[in-house]
Structure formats: structure tokens, C-alpha cells
N, C-alpha and C positions, 0 to 999 in steps of 0.2 A: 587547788593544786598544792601538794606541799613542796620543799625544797628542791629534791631532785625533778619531777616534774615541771619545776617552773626553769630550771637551767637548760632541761631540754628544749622546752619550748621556748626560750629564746635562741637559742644554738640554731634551733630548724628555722625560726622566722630570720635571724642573718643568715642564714643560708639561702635559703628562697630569695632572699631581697637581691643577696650577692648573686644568682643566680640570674634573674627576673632581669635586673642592671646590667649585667653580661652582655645580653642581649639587646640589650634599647627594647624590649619589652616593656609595652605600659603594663599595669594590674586588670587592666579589660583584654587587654591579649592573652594574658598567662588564664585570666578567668574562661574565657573560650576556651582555649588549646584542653584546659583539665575538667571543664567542667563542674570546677568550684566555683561557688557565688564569689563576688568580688567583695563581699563584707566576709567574709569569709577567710578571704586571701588576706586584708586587710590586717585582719584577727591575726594569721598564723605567723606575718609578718612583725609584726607589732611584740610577738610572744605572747597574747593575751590567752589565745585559744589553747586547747587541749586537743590538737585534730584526731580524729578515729587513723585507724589505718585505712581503710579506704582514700579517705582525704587524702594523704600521705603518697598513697599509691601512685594516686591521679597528679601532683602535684610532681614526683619525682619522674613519673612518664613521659609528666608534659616538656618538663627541663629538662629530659634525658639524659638525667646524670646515676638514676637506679636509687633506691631505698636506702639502702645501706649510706652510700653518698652523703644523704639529706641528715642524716641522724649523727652519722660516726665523727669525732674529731680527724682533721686528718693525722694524717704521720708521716715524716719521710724515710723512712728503713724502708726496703725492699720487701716486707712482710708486714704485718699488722698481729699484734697480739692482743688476742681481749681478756681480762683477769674476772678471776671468778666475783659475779658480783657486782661489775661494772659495765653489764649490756643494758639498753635502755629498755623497759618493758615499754612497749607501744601498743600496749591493749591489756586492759584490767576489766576484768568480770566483776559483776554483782555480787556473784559469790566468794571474790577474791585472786578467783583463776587470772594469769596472768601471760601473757605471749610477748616473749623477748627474743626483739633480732642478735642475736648473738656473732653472727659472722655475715660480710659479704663482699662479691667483688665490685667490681669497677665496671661500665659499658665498653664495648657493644652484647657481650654478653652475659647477664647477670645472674650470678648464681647465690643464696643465701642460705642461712640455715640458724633455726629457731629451734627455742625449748621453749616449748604450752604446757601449760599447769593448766586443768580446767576442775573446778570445785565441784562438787556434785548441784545438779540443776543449770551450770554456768554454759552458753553455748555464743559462738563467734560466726555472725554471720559474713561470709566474703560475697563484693561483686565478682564479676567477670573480671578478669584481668586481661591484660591485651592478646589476640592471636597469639597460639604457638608456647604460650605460656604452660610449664610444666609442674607437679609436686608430690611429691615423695613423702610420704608420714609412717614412723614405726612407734606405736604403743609401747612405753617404758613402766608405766603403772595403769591402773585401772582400763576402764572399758571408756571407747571410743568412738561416739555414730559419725560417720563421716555421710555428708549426706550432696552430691555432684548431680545438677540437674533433677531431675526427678527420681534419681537413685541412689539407695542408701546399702552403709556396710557397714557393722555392728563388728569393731574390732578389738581384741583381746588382746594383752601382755605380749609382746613380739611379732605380733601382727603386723604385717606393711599394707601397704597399696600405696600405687602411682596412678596419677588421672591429670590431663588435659584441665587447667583448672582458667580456660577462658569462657568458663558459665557458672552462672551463681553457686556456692559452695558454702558450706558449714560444717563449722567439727563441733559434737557438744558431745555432755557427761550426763546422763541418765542413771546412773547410778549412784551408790550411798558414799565410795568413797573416794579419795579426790583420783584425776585420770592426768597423765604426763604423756607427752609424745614429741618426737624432735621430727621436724619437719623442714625438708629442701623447697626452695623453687628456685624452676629454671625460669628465667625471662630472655628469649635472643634479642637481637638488634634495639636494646633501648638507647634511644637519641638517635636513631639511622634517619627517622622521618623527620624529626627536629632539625636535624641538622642542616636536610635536603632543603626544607622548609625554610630556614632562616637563611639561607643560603642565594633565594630566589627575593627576599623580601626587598 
């Protein structure tokens, strides 16, 4: 991992931990609740690891605090500004492509918004994300297969689509030259069940 990499991934492993401790969570609860191995958890906490975004996902689900949450410094103004340049890319392609959360909010409902650079051949495969989960993609450069369950859409320079993105999902570049696209997702009630849950414990 070079410099910024490794400041992120300590950021997110105090976060997790700060999280995780919150709760009187042991590291075998938080590994149940996400579905992350517990050497795994160990890893992200620790900052050794470079978690994918799937990780990531499962991990700020299970905490209920949303993605954004897990990665961003906080701030206390009544807004958040992010400067060009200073969003964390949390997913890097082989061929370079690169997908940065750029903006998000806060739970119970989470909304975020990314810019993906994908190189030609570079493609991002997503699980399921939880019920109810939404996303919105508009092509800024190149060609885009967006591919949602067993169906796929081959989109072009200012092409949209919006899809239900609680079944496996992928965006990749098939093409020669590299492909941009900014993408929303909606997440509601993250931490609603967490909450209930820890509530009962």
C-alpha cells in the first residue's frame, strides 16, 4: 500500500474498533453480524489490510453507521466539503481504473455519490447490497456495460440507468479507451436493525 492507502486504512481500522467498542461487541460478533472472517476483521482493524469495498460495505452495515461514516474524517460545520483530490478511492483496477466515494450522508438513510474511472478491460464486480438498496449511474466518458442480475446494458456518453442494486452487479469497460461514470446509491434504514438488535442484547 503506498502512503495514502495505508492512512486510510488505519482511519477505517480506528473507526471499526471505535465502532466495534461502542457496542461491547467482541470481534466474533461483529464477524457474524458482517460476514467478514474474524482474521479479516482483525486485519482491517489493526490497519494492515486493504479491505475491497464489498468488505467495507458489510462492515459499515453491520455497524450501522453507512460507508461514508467508515472512511470520511469527521467534521463539525453543519456541511461537509470534499476538495478536489481528497476523496478516498476505495477500489483500484488492474488496469488503473479507479472508484472514489466522493460524497455521503449519515444513517437512517444513506445516500452517496462516486466518480469511477474504469481503464479499458478494468471491471468491478458488486455483491448484493442489503433490501431496498438503490443506484443511479450516468456515463461521462467512454462505454459502460453495466451488468444487474442476469441483465446487461451497454451504455454510452450520457446514458443513465437506475436499478434495484440488492443482486449481484458489475460495471466494466470493454472498450479501447478509458470509460467515467458518476454514480448515486440510495441505502434506507442503515443501523435501524443494528440498533433494534443491540438494544435487545
Amino acid at each position: 500500500m503506498d502512503e495514502t492507502a495505508t492512512a486510510l486504512a488505519a482511519a477505517i481500522g480506528a473507526r471499526v474498533r471505535s465502532e466495534r467498542q461502542a457496542r461491547t461487541w467482541t470481534l466474533d460478533q461483529v464477524a457474524d453480524r458482517s460476514g467478514v472472517s474474524r482474521r479479516m476483521l482483525i486485519n482491517v482493524e489493526q490497519g494492515t489490510a486493504n479491505p475491497s469495498v464489498n468488505t467495507l460495505l458489510r462492515l459499515s452495515d453491520a455497524l450501522g453507521i453507512g460507508l461514508q461514516a467508515l472512511v470520511a474524517v469527521p467534521q463539525a460545520e453543519p456541511f461537509e466539503v470534499i476538495r478536489a483530490g481528497s476523496a478516498p478511492a476505495l477500489w483500484t483496477g488492474k488496469g488503473g481504473g479507479r472508484g472514489v466515494l466522493l460524497a455521503g450522508t449519515t444513517p437512517p438513510d444513506i445516500l452517496e455519490l462516486w466518480d469511477w474511472t474504469l481503464a479499458p478491460g478494468d471491471r468491478h464486480d458488486s455483491e448484493a447490497h442489503v433490501h431496498g438498496t438503490k443506484e443511479i449511474l450516468q456515463v461521462r466518458e467512454g462505454t459502460v456495460r453495466v451488468t444487474v442480475g442476469d441483465q446487461t446494458e451497454v451504455l454510452e456518453v450520457d446514458d443513465a440507468i437506475s436499478f434495484d442494486s440488492d443482486a449481484p452487479h458489475s460495471y466494466a469497460n470493454d472498450g479501447s479507451e478509458v470509460a467515467r461514470f458518476s454514480l448515486t446509491v440510495f441505502e434506507p434504514g442503515v443501523g435501524t436493525a443494528t440498533t433494534t438488535e443491540a438494544s435487545h442484547d
